[in-house]
Backbone bond lengths (Angstrom), bond angles and torsions (degrees), N, CA, C in turn:
res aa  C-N    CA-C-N  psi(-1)  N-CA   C-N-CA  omega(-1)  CA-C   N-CA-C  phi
1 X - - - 1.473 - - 1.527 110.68 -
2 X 1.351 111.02 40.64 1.707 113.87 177.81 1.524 112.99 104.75
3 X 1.384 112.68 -169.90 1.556 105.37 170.46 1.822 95.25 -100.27
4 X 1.847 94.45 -176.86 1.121 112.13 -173.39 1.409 117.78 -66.14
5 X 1.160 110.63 -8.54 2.163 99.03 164.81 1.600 87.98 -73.62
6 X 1.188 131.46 -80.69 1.512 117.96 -144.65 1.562 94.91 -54.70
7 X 1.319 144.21 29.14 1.199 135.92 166.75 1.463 116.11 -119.73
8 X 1.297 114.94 6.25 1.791 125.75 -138.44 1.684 73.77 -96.47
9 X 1.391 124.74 155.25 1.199 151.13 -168.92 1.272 149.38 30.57
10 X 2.100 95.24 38.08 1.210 113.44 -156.87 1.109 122.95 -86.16
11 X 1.806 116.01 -45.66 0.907 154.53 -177.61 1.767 130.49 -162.04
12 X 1.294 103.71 136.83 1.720 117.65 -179.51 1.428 117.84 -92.83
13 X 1.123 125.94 164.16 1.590 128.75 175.00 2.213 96.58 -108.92
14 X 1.502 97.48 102.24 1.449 117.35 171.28 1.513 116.63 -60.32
15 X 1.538 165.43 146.20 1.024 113.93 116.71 1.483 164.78 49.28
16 X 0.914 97.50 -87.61 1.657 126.32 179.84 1.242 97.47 -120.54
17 X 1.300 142.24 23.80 1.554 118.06 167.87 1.912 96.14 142.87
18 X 1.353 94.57 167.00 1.786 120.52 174.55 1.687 96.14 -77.94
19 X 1.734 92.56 117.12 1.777 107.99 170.84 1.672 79.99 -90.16
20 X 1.789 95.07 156.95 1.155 90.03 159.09 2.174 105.06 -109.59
21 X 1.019 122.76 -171.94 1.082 131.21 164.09 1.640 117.81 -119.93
22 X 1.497 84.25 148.44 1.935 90.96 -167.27 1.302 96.06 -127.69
23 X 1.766 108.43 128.47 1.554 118.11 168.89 1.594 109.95 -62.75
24 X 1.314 118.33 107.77 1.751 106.21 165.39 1.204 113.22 -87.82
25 X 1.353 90.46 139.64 1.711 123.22 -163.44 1.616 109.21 31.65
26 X 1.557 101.12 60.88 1.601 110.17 -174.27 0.936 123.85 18.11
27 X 1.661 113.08 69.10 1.590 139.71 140.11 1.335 123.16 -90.79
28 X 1.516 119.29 68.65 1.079 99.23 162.29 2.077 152.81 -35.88
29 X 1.291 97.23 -44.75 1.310 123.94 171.54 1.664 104.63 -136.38
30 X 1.511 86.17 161.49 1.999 111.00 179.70 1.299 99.65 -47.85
31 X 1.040 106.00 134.79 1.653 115.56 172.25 1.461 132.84 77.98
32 X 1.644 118.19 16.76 1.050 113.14 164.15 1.596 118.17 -110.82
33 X 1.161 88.52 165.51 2.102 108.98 -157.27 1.774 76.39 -68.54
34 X 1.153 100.76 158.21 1.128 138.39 -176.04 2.158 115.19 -77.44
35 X 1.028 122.05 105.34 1.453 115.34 165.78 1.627 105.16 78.56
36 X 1.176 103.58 55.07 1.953 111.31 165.90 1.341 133.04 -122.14
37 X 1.133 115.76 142.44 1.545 126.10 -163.06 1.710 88.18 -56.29
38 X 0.795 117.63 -73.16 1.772 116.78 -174.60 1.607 108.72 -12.34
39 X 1.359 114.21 -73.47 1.428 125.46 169.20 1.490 122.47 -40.85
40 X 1.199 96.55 -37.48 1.892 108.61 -167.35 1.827 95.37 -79.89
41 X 1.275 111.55 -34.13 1.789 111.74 -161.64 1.800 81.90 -78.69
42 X 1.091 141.66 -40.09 1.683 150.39 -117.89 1.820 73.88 -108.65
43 X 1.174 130.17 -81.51 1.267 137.26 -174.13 1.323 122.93 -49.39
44 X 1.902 105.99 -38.90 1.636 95.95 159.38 1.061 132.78 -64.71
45 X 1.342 112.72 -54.12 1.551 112.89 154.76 1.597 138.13 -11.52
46 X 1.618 82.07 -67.24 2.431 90.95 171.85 1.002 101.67 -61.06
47 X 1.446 142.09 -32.42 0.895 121.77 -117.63 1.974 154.68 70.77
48 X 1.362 94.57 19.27 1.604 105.46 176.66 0.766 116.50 -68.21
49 X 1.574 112.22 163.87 1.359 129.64 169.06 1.752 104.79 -94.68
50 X 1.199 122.62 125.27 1.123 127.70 -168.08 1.595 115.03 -114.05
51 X 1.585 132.09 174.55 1.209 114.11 170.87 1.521 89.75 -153.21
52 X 1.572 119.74 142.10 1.771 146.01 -168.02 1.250 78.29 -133.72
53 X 2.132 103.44 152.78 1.312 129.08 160.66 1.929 87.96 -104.98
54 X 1.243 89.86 162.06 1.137 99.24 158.42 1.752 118.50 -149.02
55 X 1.518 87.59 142.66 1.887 89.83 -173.35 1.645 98.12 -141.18
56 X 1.831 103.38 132.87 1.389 86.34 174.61 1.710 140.13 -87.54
57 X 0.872 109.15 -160.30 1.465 108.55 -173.27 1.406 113.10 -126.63
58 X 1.644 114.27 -177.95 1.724 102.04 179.11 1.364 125.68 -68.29
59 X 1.608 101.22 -15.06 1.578 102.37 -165.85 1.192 110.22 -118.81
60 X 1.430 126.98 47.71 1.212 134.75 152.94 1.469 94.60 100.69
61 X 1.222 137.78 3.42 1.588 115.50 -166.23 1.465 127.26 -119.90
62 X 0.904 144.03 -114.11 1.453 142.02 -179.54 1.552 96.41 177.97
63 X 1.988 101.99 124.83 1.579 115.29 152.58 1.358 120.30 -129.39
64 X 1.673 110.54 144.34 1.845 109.33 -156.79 1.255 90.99 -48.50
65 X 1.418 156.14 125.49 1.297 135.28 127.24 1.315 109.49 -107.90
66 X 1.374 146.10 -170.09 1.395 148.17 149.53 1.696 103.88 -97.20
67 X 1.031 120.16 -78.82 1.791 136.23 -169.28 1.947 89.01 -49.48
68 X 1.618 83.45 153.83 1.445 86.07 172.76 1.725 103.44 -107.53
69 X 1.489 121.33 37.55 1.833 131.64 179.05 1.350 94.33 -154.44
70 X 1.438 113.50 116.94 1.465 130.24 159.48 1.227 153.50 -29.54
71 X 2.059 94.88 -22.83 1.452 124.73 176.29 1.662 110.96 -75.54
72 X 1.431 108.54 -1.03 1.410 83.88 175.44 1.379 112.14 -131.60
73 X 0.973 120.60 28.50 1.509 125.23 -169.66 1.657 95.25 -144.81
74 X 1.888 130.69 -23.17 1.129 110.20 179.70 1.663 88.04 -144.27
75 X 1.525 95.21 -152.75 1.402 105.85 -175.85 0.905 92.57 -119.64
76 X 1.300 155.76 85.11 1.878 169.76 40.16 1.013 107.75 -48.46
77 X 1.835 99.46 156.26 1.297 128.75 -161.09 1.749 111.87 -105.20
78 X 1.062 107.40 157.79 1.706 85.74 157.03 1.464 99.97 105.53
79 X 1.881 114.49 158.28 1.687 104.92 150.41 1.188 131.07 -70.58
80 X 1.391 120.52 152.13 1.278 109.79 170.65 1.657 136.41 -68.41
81 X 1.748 92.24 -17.61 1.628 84.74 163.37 1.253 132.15 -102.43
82 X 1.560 123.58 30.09 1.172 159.54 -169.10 1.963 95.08 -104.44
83 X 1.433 110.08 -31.62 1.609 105.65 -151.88 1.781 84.85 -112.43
84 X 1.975 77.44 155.16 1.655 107.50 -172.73 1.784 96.46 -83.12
85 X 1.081 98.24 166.82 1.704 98.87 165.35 1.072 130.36 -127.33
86 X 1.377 97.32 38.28 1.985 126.79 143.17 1.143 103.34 -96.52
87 X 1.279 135.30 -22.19 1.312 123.57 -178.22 2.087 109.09 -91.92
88 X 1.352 83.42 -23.82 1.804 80.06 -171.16 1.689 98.70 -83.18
89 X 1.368 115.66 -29.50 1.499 95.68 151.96 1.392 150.41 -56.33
90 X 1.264 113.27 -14.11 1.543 124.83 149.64 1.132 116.62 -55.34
91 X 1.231 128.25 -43.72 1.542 126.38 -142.87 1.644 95.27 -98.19
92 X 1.646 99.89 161.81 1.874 118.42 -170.20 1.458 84.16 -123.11
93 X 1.562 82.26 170.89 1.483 109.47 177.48 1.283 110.83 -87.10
94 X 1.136 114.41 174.38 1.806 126.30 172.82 1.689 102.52 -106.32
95 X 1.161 110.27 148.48 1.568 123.79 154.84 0.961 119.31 -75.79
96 X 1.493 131.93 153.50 1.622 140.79 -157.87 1.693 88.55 -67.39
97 X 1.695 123.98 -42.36 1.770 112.96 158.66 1.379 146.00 -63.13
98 X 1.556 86.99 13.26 1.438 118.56 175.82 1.890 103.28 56.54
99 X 1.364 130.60 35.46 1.393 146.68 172.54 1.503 83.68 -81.52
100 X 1.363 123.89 152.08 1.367 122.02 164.33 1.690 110.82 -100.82
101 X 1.205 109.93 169.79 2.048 121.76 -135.85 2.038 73.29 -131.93
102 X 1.251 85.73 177.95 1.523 119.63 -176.84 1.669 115.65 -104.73
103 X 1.234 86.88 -14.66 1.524 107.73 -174.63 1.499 117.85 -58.29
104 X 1.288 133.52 127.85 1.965 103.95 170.35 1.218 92.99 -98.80
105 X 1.691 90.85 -178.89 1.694 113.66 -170.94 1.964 102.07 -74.32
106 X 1.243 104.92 153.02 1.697 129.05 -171.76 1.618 77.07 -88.13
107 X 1.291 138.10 121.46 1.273 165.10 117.96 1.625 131.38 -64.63
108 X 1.309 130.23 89.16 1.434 144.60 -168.03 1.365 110.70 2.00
109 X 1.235 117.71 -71.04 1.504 130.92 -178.11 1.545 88.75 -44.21
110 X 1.603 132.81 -87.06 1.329 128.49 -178.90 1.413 103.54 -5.65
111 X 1.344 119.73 -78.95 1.606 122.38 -152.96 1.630 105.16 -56.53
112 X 1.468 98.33 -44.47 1.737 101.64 -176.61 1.378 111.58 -64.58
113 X 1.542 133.55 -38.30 1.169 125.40 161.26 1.190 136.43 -56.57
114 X 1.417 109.21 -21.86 1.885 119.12 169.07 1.127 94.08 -80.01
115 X 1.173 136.80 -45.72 1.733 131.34 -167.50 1.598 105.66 -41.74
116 X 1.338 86.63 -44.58 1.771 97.74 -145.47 1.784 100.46 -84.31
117 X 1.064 118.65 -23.55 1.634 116.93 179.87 1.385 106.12 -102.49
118 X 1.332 132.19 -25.81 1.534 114.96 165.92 1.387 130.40 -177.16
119 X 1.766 82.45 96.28 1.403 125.60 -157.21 1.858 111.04 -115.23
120 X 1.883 109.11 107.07 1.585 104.93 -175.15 1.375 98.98 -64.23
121 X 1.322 126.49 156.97 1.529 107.23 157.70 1.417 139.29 -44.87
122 X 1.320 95.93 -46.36 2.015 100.71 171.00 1.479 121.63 -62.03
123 X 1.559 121.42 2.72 1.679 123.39 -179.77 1.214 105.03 -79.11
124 X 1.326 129.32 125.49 1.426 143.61 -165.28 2.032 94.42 -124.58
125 X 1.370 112.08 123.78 1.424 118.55 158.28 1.275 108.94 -99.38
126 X 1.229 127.63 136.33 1.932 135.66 172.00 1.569 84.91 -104.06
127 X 1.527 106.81 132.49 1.730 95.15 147.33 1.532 90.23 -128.37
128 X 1.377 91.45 142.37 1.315 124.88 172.52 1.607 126.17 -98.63
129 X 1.988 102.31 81.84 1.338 100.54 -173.10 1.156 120.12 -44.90
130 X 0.928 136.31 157.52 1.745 135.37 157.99 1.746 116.91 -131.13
131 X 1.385 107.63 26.29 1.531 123.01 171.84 1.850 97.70 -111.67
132 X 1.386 92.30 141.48 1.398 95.73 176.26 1.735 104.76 -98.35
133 X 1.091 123.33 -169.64 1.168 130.33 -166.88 1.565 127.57 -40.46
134 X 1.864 81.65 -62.89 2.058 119.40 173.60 1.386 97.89 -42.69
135 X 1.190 111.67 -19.43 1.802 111.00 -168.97 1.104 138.71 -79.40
136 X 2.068 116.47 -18.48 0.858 126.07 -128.48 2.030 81.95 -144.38
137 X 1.420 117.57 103.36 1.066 89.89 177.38 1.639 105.30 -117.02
138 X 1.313 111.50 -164.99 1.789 112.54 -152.48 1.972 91.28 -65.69
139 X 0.865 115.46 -53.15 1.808 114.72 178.62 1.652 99.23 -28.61
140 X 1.378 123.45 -58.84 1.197 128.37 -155.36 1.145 104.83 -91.53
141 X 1.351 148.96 -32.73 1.810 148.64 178.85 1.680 77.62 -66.19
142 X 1.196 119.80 -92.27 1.404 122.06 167.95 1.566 125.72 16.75
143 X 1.121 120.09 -84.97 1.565 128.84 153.92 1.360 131.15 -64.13
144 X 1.792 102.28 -7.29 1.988 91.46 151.80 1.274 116.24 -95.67
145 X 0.914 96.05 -18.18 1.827 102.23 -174.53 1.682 104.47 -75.85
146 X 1.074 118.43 -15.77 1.639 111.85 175.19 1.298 135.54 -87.08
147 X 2.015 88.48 -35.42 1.501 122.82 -171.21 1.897 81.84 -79.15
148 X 0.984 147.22 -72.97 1.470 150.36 -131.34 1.870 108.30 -92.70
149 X 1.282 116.26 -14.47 0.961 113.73 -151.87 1.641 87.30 -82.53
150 X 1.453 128.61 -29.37 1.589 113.27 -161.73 1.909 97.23 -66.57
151 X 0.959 121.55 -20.88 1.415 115.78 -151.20 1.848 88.45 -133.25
152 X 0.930 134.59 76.31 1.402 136.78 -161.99 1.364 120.55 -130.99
153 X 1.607 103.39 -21.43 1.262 137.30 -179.00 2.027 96.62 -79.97
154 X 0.875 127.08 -43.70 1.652 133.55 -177.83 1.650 108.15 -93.87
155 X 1.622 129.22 21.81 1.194 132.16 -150.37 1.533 91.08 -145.93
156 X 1.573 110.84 142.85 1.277 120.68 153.44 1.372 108.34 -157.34
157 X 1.808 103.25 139.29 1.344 115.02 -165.79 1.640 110.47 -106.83
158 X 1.061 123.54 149.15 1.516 116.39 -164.64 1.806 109.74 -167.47
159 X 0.774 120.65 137.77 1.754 132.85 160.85 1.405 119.25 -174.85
160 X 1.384 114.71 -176.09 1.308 127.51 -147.42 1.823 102.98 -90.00
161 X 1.695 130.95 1.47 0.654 158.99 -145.85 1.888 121.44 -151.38
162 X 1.745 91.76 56.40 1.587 110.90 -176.66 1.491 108.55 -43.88
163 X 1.044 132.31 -18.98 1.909 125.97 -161.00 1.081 89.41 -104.83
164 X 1.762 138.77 -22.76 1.537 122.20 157.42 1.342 125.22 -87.81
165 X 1.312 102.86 -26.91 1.990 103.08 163.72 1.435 106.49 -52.61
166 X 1.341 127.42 -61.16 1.473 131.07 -164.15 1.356 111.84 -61.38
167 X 1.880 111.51 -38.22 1.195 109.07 169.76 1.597 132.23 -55.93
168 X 1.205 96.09 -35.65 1.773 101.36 -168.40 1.539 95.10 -94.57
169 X 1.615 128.16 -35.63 1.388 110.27 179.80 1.275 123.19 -113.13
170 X 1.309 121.19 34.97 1.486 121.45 -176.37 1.761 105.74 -102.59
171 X 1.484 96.53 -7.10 1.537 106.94 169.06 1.284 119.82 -100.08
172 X 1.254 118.59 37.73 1.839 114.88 -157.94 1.704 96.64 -153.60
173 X 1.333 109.59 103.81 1.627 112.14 -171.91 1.356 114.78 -53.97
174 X 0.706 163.20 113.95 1.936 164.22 147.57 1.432 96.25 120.61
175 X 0.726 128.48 6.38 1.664 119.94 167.30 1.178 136.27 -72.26
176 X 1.359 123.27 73.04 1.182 143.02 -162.37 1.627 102.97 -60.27
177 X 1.654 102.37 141.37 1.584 118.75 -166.21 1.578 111.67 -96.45
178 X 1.265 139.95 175.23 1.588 141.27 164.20 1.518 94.20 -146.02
179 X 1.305 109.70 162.73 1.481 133.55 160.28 1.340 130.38 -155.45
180 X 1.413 117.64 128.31 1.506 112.80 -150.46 1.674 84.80 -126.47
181 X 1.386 110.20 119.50 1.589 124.45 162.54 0.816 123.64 -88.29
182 X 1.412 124.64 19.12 1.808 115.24 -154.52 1.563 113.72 -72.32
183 X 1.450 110.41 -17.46 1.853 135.47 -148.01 1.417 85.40 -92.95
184 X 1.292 128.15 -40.01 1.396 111.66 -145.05 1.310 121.06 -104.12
185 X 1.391 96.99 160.41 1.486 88.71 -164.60 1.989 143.97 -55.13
186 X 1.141 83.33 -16.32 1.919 103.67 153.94 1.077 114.40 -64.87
187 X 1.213 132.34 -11.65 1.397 140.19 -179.29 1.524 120.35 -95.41
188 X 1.051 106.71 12.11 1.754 109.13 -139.31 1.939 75.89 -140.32
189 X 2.006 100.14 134.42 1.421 83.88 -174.76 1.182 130.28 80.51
190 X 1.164 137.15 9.78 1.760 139.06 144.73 1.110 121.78 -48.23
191 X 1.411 131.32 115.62 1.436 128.40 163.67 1.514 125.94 -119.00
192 X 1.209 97.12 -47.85 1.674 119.39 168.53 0.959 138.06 -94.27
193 X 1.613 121.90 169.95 1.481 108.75 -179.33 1.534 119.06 -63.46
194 X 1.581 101.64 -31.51 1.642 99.21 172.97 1.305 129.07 -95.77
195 X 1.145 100.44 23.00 2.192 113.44 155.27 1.533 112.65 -106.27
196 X 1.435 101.71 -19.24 1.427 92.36 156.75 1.253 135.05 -96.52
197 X 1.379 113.14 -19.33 1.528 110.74 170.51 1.115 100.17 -60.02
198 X 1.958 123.34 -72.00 1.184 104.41 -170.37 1.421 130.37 -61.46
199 X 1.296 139.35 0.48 1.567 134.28 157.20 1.448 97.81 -69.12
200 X 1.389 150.84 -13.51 1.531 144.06 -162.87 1.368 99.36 -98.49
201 X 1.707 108.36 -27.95 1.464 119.90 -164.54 1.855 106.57 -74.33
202 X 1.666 79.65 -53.81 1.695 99.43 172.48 1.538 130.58 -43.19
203 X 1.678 104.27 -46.58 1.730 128.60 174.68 1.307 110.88 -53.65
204 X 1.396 114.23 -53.26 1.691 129.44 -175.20 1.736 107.81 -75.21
205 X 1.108 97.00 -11.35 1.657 87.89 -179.03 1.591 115.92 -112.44
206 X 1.171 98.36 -8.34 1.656 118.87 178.62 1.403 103.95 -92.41
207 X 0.947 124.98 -24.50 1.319 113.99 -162.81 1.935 104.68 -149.41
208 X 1.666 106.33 59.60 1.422 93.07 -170.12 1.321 136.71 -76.66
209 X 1.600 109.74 2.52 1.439 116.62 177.69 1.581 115.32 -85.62
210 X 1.238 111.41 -21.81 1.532 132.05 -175.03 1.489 98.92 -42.79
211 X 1.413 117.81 149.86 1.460 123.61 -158.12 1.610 106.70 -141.35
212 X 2.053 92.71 -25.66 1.530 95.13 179.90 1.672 90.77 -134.41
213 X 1.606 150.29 113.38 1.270 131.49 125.39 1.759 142.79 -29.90
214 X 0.849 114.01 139.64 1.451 102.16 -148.44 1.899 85.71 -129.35
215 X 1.315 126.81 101.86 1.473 135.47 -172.62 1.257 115.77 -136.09
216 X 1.553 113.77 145.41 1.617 132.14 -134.58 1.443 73.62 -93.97
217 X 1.611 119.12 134.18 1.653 115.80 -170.64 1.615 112.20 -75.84
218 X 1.667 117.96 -13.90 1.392 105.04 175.37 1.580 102.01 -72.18
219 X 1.477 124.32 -38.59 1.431 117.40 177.73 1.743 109.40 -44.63
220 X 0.857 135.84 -43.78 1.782 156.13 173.29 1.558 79.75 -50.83
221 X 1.499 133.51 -102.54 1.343 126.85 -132.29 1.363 103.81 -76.56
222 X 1.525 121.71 9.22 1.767 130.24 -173.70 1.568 94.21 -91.58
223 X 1.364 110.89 -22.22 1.604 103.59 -155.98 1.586 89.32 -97.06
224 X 1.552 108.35 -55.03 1.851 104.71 176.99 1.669 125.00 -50.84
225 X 1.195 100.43 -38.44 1.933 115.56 154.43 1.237 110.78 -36.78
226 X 1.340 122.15 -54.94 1.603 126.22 -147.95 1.918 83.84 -92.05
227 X 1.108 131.44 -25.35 1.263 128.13 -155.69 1.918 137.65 97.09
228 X 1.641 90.66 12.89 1.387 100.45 -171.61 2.285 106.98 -117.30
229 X 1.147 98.23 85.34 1.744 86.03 167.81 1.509 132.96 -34.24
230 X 0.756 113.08 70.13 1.536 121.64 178.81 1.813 110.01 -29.91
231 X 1.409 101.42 -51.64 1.117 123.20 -154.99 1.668 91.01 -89.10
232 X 0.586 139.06 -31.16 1.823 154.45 171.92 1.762 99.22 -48.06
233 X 1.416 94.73 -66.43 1.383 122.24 -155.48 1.806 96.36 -72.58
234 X 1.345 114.17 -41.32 1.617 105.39 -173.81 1.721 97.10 -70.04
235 X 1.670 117.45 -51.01 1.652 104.66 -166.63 1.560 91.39 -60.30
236 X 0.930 143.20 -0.86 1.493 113.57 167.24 1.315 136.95 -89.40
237 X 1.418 104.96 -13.17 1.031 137.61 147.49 1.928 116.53 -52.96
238 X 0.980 99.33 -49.51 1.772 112.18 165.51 2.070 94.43 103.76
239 X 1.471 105.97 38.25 1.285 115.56 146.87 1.365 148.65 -98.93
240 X 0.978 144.64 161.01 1.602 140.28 169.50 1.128 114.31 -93.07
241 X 1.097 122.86 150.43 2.111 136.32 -177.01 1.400 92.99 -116.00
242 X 1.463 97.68 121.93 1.872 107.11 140.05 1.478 111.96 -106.91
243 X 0.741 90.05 159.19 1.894 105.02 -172.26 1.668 102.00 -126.93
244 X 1.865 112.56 92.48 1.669 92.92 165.67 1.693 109.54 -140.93
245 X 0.855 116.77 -176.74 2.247 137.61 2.84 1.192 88.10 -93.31
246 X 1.342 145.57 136.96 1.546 140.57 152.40 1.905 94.13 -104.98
247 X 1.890 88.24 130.65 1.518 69.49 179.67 2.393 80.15 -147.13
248 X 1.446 111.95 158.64 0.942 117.13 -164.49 1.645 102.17 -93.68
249 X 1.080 115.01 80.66 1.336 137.98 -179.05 1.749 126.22 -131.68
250 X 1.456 97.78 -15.90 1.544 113.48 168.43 1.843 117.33 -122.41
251 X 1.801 95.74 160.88 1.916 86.58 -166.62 1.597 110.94 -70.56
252 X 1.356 112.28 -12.12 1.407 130.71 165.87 1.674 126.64 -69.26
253 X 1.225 98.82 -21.39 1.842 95.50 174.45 1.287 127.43 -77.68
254 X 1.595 116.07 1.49 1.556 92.54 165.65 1.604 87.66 -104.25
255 X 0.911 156.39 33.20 1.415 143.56 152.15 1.147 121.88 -82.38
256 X 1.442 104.07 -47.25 1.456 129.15 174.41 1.394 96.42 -52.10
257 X 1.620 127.27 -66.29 1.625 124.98 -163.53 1.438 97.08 -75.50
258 X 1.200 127.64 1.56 1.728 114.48 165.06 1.283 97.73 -81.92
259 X 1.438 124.99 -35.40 1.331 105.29 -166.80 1.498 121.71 -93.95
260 X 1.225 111.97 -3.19 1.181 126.88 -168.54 2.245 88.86 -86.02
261 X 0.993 89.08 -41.74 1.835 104.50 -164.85 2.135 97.98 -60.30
262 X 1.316 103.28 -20.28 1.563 110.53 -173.72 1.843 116.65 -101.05
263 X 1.423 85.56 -21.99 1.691 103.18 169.28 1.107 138.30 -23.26
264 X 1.294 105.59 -70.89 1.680 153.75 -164.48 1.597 102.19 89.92
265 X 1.293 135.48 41.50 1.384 130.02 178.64 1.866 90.32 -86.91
266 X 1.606 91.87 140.74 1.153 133.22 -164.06 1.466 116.87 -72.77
267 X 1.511 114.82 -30.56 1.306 131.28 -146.66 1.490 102.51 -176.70
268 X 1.761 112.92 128.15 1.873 104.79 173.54 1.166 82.57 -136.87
269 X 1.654 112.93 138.09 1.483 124.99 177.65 1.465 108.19 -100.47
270 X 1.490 140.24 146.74 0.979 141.15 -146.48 1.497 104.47 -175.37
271 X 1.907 110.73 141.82 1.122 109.47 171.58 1.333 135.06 -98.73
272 X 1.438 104.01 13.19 1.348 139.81 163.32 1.192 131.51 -149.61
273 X 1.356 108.95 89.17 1.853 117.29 -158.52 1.496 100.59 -76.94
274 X 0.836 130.16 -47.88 1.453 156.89 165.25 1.526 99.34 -7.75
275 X 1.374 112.23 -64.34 1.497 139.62 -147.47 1.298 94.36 -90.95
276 X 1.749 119.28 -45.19 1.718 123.48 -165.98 1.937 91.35 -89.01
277 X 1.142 116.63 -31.11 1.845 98.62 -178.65 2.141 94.53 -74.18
278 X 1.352 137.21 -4.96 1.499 146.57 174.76 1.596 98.31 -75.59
279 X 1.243 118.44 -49.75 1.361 112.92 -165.91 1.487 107.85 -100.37
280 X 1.558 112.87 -24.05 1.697 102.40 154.24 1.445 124.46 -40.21
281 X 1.532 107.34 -54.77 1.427 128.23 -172.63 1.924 103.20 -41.59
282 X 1.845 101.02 -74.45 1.247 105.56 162.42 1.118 128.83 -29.27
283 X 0.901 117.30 -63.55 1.938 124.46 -176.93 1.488 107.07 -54.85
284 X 1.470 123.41 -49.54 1.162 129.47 -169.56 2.031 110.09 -69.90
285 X 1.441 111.92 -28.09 0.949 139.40 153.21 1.421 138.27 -15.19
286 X 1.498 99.91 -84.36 1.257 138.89 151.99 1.516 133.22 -8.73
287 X 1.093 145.24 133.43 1.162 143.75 -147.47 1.557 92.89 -96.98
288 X 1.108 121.05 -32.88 1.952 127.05 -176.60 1.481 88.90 -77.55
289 X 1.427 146.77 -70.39 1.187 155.61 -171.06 1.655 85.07 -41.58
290 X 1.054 147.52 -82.62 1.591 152.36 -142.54 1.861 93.70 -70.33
291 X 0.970 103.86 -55.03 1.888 100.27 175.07 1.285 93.06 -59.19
292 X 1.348 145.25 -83.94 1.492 121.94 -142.60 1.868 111.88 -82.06
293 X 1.394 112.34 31.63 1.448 108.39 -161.28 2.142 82.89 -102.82
């Protein structure tokens, strides 16, 4: 499937097994704009695991954005569920210097149409609703569930807001679900082994269709600190762990990705996978890595 760049930030050698790595908000490497077909065709291809926001629009649909106002992610004004999508087809992206790009915005249909013409099997899309329930009315569950369902099998839907995940994908055959608690207030306040069980207890019962958990990776090394496997405790449950954003920007992140690499976490999301499968290599390398292997 090419040489080893078109393979560069796919996946690490864990421990206990192959993490994979996930582009957030399809960044493969430092410095790219946020949510572009370029990235999305490059990742379907390897095969990545990728990650889309999604926010809707006036006309029933969904475009990757993160923010729920246009001014900061493009060059339009306004909310996004205020805007037509003749109009969000005009609009470009911003550069990480917030200069505006040539690029247009990744629009749902877009993503589902790259899915569907050239897609390895191992390419995984996360979208990460960011509408809560009130948000989502029957027109719009409606038109994701039609648009997503051919390609549903390479798709998983997930946010912080289970009664709108379930809503929009509990109607969509193979469409595997996520749920990420990291925000909430059960989350907040871990010290011990028994604030973390019961937050593990809490996750699995809040969210029982969930297939992948999706957790902020210092929450992960707070719980192995305290003496409780988080990540132990969810596969027994018969879930998957992501662990994010770990990104190598602090004097603590390759410790953190050593420890994350000994875990058994499933998945580390990153805004430069590129850079974290570089310092896997290293670590794995390593003369301390070879003693404790």
């Amino acid at each position: 499937m090419g040489d080893a760049a078109d393979r560069a930030g796919i996946e690490i050698a864990g421990q206990l097994g192959p993490i994979k790595l996930k582009w957030h908000k399809l960044r493969r490497t430092a410095g790219d704009m946020d949510f572009t077909m370029v990235r999305l065709r490059e990742g379907l291809a390897a095969g990545a695991s990728m990650e889309i926001d999604l926010r809707r629009h006036a006309d029933h649909g969904f475009v990757c954005l993160h923010d729920g106002v246009l001014e900061h992610e493009t060059d339009g004004a306004g909310t996004i569920h205020s805007t037509r999508l003749a109009d969000l087809r005009r609009l470009h992206l911003r550069r990480p210097d917030r200069s505006i790009s040539d690029v247009p915005l990744l629009l749902l249909e877009d993503l589902v149409a790259a899915v569907a013409q050239n897609a390895a099997p191992s390419a995984v899309v996360q979208f990460d609703l960011k509408e809560a329930l009130a948000d989502l009315d029957e027109a719009t569950i409606a038109a994701f569930v039609k648009l997503v369902a051919p390609v549903a099998h390479q798709l998983v839907l997930s946010g912080d807001y289970w009664d709108a995940v379930t809503a929009l994908g509990a109607r969509v055959p193979g469409l595997r679900l996520g749920y990420d608690p990291s925000d909430l207030s059960e989350a907040q306040g871990l010290h011990t082994v028994d604030d973390f069980a019961r937050f593990t207890r809490f996750t699995i019962g809040a969210a029982p269709e969930a297939t992948m958990i999706y957790l902020e990776y210092r929450l992960v090394l707070s719980s192995l600190a305290a003496g409780f496997n988080i990540i132990g405790a969810l596969h027994g449950a018969g879930r998957m762990v992501d662990a994010w954003t770990l990104d190598l920007t602090s004097p603590e992140a390759h410790e953190a990705l050593a420890t994350l690499m000994a875990s058994g976490v499933d998945q580390i999301s990153s805004n430069d996978c590129n850079a974290i499968e570089a310092a896997a290599n290293q670590l794995a390398a390593s003369p301390r890595s070879r003693a404790n292997a």
